[in-house]
C-alpha positions in Angstrom: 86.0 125.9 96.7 88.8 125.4 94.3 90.9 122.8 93.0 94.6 122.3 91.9 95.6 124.4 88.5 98.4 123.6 86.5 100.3 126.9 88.1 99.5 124.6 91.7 101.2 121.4 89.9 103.9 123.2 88.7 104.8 125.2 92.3 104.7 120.9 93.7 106.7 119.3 90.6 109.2 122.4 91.4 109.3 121.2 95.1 109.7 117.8 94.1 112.8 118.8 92.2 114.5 120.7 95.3 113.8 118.0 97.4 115.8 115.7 95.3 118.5 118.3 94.2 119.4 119.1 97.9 119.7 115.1 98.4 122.1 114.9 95.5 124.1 118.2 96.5 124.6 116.4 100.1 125.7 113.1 98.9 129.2 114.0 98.1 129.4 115.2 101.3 128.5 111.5 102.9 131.8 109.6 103.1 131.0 107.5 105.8 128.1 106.3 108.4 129.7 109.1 110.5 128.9 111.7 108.1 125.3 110.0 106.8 124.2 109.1 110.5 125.9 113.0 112.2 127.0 115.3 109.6 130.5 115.0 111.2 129.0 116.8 114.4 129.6 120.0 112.3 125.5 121.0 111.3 125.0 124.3 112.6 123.0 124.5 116.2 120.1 126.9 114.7 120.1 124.0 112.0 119.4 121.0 114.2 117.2 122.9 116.4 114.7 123.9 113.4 115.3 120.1 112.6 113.8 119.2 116.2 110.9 121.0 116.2 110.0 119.9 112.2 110.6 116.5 112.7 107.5 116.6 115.3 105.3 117.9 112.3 103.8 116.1 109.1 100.8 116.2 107.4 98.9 114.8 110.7 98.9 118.0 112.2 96.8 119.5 109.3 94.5 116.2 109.5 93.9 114.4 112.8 94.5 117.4 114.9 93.0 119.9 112.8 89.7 117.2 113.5 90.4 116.6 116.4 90.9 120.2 117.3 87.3 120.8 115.5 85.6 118.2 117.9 87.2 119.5 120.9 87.3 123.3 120.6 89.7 124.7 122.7 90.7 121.4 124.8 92.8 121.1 121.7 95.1 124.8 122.0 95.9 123.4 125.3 97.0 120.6 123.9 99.3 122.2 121.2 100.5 124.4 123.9 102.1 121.4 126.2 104.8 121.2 123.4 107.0 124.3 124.1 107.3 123.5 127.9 108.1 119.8 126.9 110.9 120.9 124.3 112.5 123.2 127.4 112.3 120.4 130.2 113.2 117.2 128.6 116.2 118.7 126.0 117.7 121.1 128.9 118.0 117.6 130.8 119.4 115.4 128.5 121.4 117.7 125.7 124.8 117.6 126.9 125.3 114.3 128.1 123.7 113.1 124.9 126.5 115.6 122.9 129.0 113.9 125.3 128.3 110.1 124.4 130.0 111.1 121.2 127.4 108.6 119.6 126.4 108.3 115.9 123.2 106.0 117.5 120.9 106.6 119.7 120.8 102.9 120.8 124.9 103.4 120.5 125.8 104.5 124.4 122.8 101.6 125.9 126.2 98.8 125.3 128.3 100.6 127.9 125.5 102.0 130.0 123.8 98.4 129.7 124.8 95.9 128.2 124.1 94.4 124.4 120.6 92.9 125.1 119.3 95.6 126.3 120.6 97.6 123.2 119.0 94.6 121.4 115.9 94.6 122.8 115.7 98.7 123.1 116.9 99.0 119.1 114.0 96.7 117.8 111.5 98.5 120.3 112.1 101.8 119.2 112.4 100.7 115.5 108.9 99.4 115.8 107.2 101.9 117.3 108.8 104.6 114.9 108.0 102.7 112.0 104.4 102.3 112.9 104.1 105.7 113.6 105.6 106.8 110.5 103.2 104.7 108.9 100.5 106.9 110.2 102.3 110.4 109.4 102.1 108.9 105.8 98.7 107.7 105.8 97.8 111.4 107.4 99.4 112.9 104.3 97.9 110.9 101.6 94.6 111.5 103.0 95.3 115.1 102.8 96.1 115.2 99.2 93.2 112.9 98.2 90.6 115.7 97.9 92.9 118.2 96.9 94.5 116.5 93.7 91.7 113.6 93.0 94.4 110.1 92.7 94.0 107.2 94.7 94.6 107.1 97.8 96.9 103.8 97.2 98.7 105.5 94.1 99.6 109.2 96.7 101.5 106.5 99.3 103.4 104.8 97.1 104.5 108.2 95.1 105.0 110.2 98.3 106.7 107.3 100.1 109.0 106.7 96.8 110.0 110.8 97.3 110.9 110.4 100.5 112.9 107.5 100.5 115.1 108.9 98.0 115.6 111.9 99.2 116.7 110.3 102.9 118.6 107.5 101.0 121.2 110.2 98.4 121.2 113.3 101.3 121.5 111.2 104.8 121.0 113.9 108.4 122.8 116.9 106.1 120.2 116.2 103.4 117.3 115.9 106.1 118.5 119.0 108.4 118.7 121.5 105.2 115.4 120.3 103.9 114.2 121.1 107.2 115.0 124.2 107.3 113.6 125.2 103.7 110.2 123.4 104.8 110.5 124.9 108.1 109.6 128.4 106.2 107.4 127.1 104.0 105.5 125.8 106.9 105.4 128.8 109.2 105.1 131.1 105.9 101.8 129.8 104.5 100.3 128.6 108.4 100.5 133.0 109.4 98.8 133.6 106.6 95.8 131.4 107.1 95.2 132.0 110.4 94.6 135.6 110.2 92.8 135.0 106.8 90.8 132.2 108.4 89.9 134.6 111.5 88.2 137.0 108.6 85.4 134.3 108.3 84.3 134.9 111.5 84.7 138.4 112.3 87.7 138.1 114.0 89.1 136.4 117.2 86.8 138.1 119.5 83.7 136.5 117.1 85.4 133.2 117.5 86.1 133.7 121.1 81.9 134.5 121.7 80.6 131.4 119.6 83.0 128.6 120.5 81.7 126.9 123.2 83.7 127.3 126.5 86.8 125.2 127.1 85.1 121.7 128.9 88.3 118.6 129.8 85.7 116.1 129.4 86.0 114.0 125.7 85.0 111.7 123.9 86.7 111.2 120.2 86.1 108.3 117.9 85.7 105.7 120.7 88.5 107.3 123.0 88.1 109.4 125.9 90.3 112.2 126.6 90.2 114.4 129.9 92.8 116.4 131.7 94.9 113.4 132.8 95.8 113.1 129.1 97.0 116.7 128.5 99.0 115.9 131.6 100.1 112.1 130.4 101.4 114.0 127.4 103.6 116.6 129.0 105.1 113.6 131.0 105.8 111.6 127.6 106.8 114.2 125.3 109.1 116.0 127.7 110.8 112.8 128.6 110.6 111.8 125.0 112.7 114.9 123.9 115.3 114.2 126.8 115.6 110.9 125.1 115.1 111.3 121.4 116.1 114.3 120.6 119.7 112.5 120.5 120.6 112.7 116.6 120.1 116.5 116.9 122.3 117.0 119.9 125.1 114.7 118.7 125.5 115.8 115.2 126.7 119.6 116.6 129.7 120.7 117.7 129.5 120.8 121.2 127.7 120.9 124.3 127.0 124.9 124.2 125.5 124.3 120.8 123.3 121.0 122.0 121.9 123.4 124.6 120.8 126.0 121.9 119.1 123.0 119.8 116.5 122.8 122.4 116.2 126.1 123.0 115.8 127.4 119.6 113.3 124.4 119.1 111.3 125.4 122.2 111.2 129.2 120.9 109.4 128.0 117.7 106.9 125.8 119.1 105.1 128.7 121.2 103.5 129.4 117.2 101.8 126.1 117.3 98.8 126.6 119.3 98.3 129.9 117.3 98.8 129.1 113.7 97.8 125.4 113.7 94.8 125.5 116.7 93.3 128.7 115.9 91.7 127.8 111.7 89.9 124.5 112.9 88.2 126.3 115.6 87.5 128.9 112.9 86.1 125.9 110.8 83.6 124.6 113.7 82.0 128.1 113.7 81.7 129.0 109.8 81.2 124.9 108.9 78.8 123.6 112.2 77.8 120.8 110.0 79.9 119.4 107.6 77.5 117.0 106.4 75.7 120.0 104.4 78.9 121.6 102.7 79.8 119.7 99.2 83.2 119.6 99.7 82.8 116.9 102.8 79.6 115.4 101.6 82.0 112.3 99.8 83.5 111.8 103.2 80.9 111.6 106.1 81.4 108.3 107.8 85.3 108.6 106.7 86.1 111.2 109.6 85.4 114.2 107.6 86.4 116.8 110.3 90.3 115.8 109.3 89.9 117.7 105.9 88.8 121.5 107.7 92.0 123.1 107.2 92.2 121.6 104.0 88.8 123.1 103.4 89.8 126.7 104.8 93.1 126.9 102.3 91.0 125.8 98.9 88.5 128.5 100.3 90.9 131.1 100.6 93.7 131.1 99.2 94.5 131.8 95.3 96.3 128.9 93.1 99.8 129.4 93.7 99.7 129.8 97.3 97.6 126.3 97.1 100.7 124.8 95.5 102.4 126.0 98.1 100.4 124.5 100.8 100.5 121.2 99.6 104.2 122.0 99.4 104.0 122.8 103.2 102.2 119.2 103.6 104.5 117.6 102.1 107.1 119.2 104.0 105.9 118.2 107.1 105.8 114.9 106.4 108.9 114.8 104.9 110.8 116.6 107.5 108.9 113.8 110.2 110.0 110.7 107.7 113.2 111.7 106.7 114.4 112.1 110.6 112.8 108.4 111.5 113.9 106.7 108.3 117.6 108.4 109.6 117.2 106.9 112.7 116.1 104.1 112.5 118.2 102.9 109.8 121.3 104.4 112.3 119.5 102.0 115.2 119.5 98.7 112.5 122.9 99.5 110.7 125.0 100.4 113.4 123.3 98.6 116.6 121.7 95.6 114.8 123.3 94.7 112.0 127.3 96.1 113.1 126.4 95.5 116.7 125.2 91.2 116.5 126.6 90.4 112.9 129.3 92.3 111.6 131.5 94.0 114.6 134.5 94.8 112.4 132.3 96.6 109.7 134.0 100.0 108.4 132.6 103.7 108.1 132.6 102.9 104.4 130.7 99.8 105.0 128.1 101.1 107.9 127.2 104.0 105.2 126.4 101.1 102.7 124.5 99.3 105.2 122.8 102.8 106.6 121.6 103.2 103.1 119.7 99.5 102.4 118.3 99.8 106.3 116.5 103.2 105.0 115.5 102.0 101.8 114.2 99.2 103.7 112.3 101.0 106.2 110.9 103.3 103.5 109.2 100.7 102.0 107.6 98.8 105.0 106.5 102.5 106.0 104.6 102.6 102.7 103.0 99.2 103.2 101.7 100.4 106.6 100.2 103.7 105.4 98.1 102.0 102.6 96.6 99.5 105.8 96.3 103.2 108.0 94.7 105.1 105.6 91.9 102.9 104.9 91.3 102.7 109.3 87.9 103.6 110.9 89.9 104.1 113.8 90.9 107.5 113.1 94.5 109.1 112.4 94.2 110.9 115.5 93.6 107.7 117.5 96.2 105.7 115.4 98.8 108.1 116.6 98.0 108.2 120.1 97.9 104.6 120.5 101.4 104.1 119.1 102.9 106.9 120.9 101.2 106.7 124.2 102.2 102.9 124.4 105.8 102.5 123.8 107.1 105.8 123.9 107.6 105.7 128.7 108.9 102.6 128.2 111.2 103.0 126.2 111.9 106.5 126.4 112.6 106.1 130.7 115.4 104.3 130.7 117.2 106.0 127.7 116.9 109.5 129.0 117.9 108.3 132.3 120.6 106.1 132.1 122.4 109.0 131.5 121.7 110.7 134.6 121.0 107.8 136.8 125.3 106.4 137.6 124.4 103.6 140.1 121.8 101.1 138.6 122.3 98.1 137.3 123.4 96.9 133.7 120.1 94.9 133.8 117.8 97.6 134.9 116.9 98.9 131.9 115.4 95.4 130.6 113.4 95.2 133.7 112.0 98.3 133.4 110.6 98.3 130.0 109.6 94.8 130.0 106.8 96.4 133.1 106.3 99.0 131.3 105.2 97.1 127.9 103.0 94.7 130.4 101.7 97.4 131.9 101.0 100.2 129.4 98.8 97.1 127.3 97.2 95.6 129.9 95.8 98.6 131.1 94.8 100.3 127.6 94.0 97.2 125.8 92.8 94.5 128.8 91.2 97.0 131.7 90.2 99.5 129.1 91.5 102.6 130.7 91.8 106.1 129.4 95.3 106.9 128.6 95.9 109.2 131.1 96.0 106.8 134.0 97.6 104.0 131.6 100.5 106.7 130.8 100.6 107.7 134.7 100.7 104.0 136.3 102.8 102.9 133.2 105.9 106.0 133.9 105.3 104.5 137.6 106.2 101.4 137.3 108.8 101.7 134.5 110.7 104.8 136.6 110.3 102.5 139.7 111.7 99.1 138.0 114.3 101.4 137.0 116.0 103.6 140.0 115.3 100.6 142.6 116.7 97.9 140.8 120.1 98.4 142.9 117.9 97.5 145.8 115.9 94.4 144.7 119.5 93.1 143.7 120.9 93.4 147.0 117.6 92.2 148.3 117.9 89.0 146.2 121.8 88.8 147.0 121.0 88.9 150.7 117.7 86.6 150.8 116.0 84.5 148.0 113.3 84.2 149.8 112.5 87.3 151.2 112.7 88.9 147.1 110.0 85.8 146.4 107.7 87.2 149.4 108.1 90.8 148.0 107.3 89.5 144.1 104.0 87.6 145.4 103.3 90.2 147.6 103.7 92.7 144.8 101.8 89.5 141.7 99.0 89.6 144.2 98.4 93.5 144.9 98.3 93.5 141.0 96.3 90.8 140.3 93.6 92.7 143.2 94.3 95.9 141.5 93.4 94.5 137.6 90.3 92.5 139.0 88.8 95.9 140.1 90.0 98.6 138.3 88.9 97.1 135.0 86.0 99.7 132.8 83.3 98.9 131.2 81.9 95.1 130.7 84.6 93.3 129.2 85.1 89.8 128.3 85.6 87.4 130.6 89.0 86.3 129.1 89.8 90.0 129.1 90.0 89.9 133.0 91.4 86.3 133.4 94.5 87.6 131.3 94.8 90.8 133.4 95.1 88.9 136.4 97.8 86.3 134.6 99.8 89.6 133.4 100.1 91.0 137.3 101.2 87.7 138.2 103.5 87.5 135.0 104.7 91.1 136.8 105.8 89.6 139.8 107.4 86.8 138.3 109.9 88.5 136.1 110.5 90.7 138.6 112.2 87.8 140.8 113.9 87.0 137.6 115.3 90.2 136.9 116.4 91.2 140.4 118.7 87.8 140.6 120.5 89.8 137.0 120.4 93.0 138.9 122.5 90.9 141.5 124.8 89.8 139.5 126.6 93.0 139.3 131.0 93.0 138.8 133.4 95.1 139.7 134.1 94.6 135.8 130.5 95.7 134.9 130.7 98.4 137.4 134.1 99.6 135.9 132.6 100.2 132.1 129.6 101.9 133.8 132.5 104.2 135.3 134.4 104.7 132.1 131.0 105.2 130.4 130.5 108.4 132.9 134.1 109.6 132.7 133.3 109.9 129.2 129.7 111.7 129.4 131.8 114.0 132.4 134.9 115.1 129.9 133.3 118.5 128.1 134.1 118.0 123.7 137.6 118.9 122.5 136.2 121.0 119.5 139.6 121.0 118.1 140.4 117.7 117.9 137.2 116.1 118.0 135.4 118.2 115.4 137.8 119.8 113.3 140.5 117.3 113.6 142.4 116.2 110.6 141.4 119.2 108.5 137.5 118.6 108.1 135.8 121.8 107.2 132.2 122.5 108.3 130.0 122.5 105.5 128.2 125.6 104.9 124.7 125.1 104.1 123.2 129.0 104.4 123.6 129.8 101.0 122.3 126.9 99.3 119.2 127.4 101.5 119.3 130.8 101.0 119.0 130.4 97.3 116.6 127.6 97.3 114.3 129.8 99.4 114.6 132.6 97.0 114.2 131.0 94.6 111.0 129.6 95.8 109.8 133.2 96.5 110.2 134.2 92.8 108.0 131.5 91.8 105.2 132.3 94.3 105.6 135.9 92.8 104.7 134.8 89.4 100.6 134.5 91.0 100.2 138.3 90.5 100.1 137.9 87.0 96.7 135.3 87.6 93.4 137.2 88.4 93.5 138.0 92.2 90.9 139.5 94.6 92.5 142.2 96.5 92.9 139.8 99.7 94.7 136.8 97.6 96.9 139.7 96.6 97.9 140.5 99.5 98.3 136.8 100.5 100.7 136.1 97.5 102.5 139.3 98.8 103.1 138.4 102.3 104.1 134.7 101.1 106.6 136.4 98.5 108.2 138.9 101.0 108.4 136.1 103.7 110.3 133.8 101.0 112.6 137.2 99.6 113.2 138.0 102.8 114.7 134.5 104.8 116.0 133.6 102.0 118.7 136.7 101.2 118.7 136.8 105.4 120.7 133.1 104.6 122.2 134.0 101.8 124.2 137.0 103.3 124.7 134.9 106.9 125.6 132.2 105.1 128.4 133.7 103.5 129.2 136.0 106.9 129.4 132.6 108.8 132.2 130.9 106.2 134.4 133.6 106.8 134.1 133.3 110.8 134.4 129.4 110.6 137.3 130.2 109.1 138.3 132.3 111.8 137.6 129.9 114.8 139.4 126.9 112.8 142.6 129.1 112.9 141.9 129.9 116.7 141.4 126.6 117.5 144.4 125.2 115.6 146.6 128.1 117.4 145.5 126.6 120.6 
């Protein structure tokens, strides 16, 4: 196999210069938290939409699914294939209303819909999880780069991490969506050309078809068992997840036609994922069936070597160059995943935290300023976490699933619909992920449950706090005691429930604690039903004006183009970054090539050329007709 060349170096030094160029071209555009946190609600639909599906991708999908994906054959496609259906469902639900709130936060709209603890509570929840999670997508990216370019693993994090961060902290969500866009190509480019090139190994996808064995729903990975109930527990969080935070890439376009189109477009994409990201691990787990004999894992048996296959496959065969420009891709990934949860999150701490507790009369001036430390914060606690993750026998794969299976239906219920849902309670939303935390942890963590019946009984109860929280209010308004018969009816079916249903032979503190969280369950929920009770009319009136709001379609006019803002056009610069990128990957034909590298460097080059004068020309086709609806809207 090879290593990295200089020409490899050079393609990534190149890259690293982009990155940071594009973050300094966008921050003259950044006047103020609007502009850092939205882009002014003028980024362009097909923009955002490419955002959303590359801010699901990093380095992870090349590492922990690409092993897991070698352990579990074609369990794994299946898996990859739940995202497209997900994208459809849970942005189709949520993408207009979420255009509506006219929010630069995602925790922003949770004050009217709620009230300010819950916003509290939901902006550190969500911080946390992200962080942690982004902690992993780093991890996953340093471990990919470890074999390929030989420096510690600690030394990748912090110059990786450092990249990021400064790229997110000059360019803001203009800097992160036209980033996307350049990686998104980069990405797609180099994954069609491995796939068929891996499928060469084997004799084709008929070969690999014949000697994989047949697709089984019964796994056991790194400690953790995956069956059928988790492909389904994942559909349920990710398509709810999308309806919920997909927010940032509805409300930074320009209205709700276009937030419609984001989820669309990002659905359309992800029907490649199965295909150009599934197919070369399988390929690996026929042409490598024991990793323990090939040299290039030999240094990492005991470490999870299956996460380094597709690494394997792309130093097997593909020329230098195109190598650069896979770990290019990687970093893109990652990039693209960071940049959009560094965004975020420092949105959720600036504007909801910081603005919302501490400083309620800070300015647009001053919420960019405070945007900026939050990232810069977040960057490097993200860092900090990723040197802990990548040293884990856990696994990356398992890392992420335990983060994201775990918070995201609590959290993500409640946000996605409190926008649909008009009559429940300020209160409800507390209620509801409080049992959902309790739940989702005691089952994973206490009874030891696989995670598709944790995610199943955890969306139960969470949905269920939720939608009949009008009803335990009334029920407490109308008899005290009749809500305390209901909550010890409901401590002691739990309690019964936890005592039986735990796996395995646990400790016995394990089970004492399950039984004091179910009665912990039906003691908050006396607790909250007497806040669900204490509904106003004044309370009820905001909830009203909230929906008003989310009900009045976006004046583009006045809303978006008001006081003479222009949108920014971004096609050309991408355009020429892309080209330019091409030209470089060009310069491989004058290295010794076989005649199939030549005709990988080709394909990469002509994919490049060709998106990138595709922008170009749009780009400049678009200006004119912004120009045109401006003057149309303005006559109106």
């Amino acid at each position: 196999m090879k290593s990295v060349n200089l020409f490899d170096l050079v393609i990534i030094f190149t890259y690293f210069l982009i990155i940071m160029g594009i973050g300094l071209f966008f921050m003259k555009v950044n006047k103020g938290g609007k502009e850092y946190f939205t882009g002014g609600s003028m980024i362009p639909w097909w923009m955002s939409g490419i955002s959303l599906y590359m801010g699901n991708f990093s380095a992870w999908i090349f590492t922990g699914a690409a092993g897991f994906a070698y352990t579990t054959g074609w369990f794994t496609i299946l898996y990859l294939g739940v995202g497209p259906i997900a994208y459809l469902i849970g942005t189709q639900m949520t993408a207009t209303k979420w255009r509506r709130t006219r929010s630069i936060s995602p925790m922003q709209y949770t004050v009217s819909r709620y009230n300010l603890t819950t916003q509290q509570f939901l902006s550190w929840v969500i911080s946390t999880n992200f962080t942690l999670s982004a902690g992993v997508q780093l991890a996953s990216t340093c471990k990919l780069f470890a074999p390929i370019i030989g420096i510690d693993l600690t030394a990748i994090v912090l110059m990786i991490g450092a990249i990021v961060l400064l790229h997110n902290f000059l360019g803001g969500v203009w800097g992160d969506m036209a980033m996307d866009v350049v990686q998104g190509v980069i990405l797609l480019g180099i994954t069609f050309i491995v796939m068929p090139m891996s499928l060469g190994l084997v004799g084709g996808l008929g070969n690999l078809i014949h000697q994989l064995p047949p697709l089984t729903f019964d796994h056991t990975y790194n400690g953790v068992h995956y069956t059928e109930h988790w492909l389904l527990s994942i559909l349920l969080i990710t398509s709810i997840g999308f309806a919920s935070g997909g927010a940032q890439r509805f409300y930074s376009v320009k209205d709700e036609k276009a937030s419609k189109r984001v989820g669309r477009t990002a659905a359309i994409l992800a029907i490649s994922v199965p295909l150009v990201f599934g197919i070369p691990p399988l390929v690996a787990k026929v042409y490598w069936p024991d990793l323990a004999q090939i040299d290039f894992f030999k240094p990492y048996i005991g470490k999870n070597p299956q996460d380094l296959v597709f690494v394997g496959l792309v130093l097997k065969l593909l020329p230098h160059g195109l190598i650069g420009v896979f770990i290019a891709a990687m970093m893109a990934a990652t990039m693209t995943t960071l940049s959009t949860v560094y965004n975020m999150v420092s949105s959720i701490i600036s504007h909801d935290i910081y603005k919302g507790m501490y400083k309620p009369d800070l300015d647009d001036k001053g919420l960019l300023k405070a945007g900026r430390i939050a990232a810069f914060s977040i960057g490097l606690v993200v860092m900090s976490l990723a040197i802990v993750f990548v040293n884990s026998k856990f696994g990356i794969f398992n890392l992420m699933q335990a983060f994201f299976t775990l918070f995201n239906i609590p959290v993500a219920v409640p946000i996605a619909f409190g926008l649909i849902y008009r009559r429940i309670p300020k209160w409800s939303a507390a209620g509801a992920i409080t049992w959902g935390l309790i739940v989702g942890a005691t089952t994973r963590y206490l009874l030891n449950w696989d995670i598709g019946p944790q995610v199943y009984l955890s969306f139960v109860v969470t949905f269920g706090v939720l939608v009949t929280s009008p009803l335990t209010g009334r029920l407490y308004a109308r008899s005290k005691l009749g809500m305390a018969a209901l909550c010890a009816v409901i401590a002691a079916a739990g309690g019964l429930l936890f005592a039986v249903a735990i796996v395995g032979d646990p400790a016995e503190w394990q089970r004492y604690l399950a039984i004091a969280a179910a009665i912990g369950l039906g003691a908050s929920l006396y607790g909250f039903s007497r806040l669900f009770s204490l509904e106003t009319e004044e309370d009820r009136r905001i909830v009203a004006e909230f929906f008003r709001k989310v009900d009045t379609p976006i004046d583009v006019a006045k809303e978006v183009y008001g006081a003479g803002k222009r949108q920014v056009s971004t096609l050309p610069l991408v355009g020429r970054t892309i080209i330019f990128l091409g030209l470089l990957v060009a310069a491989a034909f004058f290295t010794t090539l076989t005649l199939n590298e030549a005709i990988a460097v080709g394909a990469m080059t002509t994919i490049l050329l060709g998106f990138g004068s595709f922008m170009w020309l749009a780009g400049k086709k678009g200006e004119r007709a912004e120009e045109a609806e401006r003057a149309l809207l303005a006559a109106k």
